[in-house]
C-alpha positions in Angstrom: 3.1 19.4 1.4 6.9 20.1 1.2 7.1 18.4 4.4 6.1 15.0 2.5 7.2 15.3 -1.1 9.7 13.1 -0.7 7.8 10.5 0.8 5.0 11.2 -2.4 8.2 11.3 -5.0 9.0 7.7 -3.6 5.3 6.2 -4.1 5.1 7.5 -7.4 8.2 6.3 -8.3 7.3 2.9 -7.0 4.0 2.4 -9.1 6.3 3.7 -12.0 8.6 1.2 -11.7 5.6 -1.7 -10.8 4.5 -1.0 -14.1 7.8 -1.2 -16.3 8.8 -4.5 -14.5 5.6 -6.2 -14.9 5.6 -5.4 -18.9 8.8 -7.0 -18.4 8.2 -9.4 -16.8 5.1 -10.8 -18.8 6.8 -13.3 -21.4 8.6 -14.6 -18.8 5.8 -15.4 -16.2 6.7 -12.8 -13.8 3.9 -10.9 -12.0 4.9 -7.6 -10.1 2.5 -6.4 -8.4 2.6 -3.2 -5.5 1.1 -2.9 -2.1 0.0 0.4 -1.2 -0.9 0.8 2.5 -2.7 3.4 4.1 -2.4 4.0 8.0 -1.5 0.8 9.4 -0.6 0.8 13.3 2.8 0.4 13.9 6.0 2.1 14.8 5.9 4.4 12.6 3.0 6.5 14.5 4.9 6.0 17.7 4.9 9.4 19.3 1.6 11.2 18.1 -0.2 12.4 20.5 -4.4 10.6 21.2 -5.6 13.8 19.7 -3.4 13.8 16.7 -3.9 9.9 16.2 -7.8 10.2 16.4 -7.4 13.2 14.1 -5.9 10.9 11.6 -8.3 8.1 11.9 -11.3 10.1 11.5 -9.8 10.9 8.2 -10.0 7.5 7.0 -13.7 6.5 5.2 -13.6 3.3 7.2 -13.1 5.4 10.5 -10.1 2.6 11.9 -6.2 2.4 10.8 -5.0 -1.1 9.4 -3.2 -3.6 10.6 -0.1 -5.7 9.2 -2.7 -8.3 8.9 -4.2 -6.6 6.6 -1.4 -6.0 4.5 -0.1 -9.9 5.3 -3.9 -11.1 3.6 -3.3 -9.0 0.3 0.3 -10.2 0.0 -1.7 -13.9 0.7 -4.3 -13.2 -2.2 -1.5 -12.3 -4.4 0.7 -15.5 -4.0 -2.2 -17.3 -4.8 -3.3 -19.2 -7.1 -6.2 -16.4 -6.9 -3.8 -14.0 -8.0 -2.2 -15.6 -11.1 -3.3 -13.4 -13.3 -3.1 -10.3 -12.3 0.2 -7.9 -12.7 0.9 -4.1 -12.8 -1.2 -3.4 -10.6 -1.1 -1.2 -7.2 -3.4 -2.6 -4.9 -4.4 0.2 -1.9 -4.8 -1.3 1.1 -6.0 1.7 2.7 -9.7 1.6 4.5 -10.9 3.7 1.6 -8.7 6.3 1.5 
């Protein structure tokens, strides 16, 4: 919507970018990766109404918003010895959506 093309603009610009440094990267052993969270409670909700909030939850396939949990495990799983070989990537960390 042209309420949110600048905040669309940004993420695409971000995976973009994820991409390019990661090729970059490579031959030195740098891996860039991206986090891309969906509706995760915090702040940035503040001031939606219970109606508008449910609204937006019942849009999500796994029917609950995230947490910064959530998004601290995937940042875990990537600085892991798990992750070491994966790069470029943009990782949705989203509940489905």
């Amino acid at each position: 919507s042209p309420q949110t093309l600048h905040y669309a603009a940004a993420k695409s610009t971000l995976e973009t970018v994820t991409l390019g440094l990661a090729k970059a990267g490579a031959p030195h052993g740098v891996l860039v990766n991206a986090i891309r969270p969906g509706v995760i409670e915090t702040g940035f909700h503040e001031g939606k109404s219970p109606a508008e909030w449910q609204a937006r939850i019942d849009l999500i396939p796994l029917k609950r918003a995230g947490t910064p949990l959530d998004i601290a495990w995937m940042v875990l799983y990537l600085l892991s010895m798990t992750g070491d070989f994966i790069t470029g990537q943009v990782f949705a960390v989203s509940g489905g959506e």
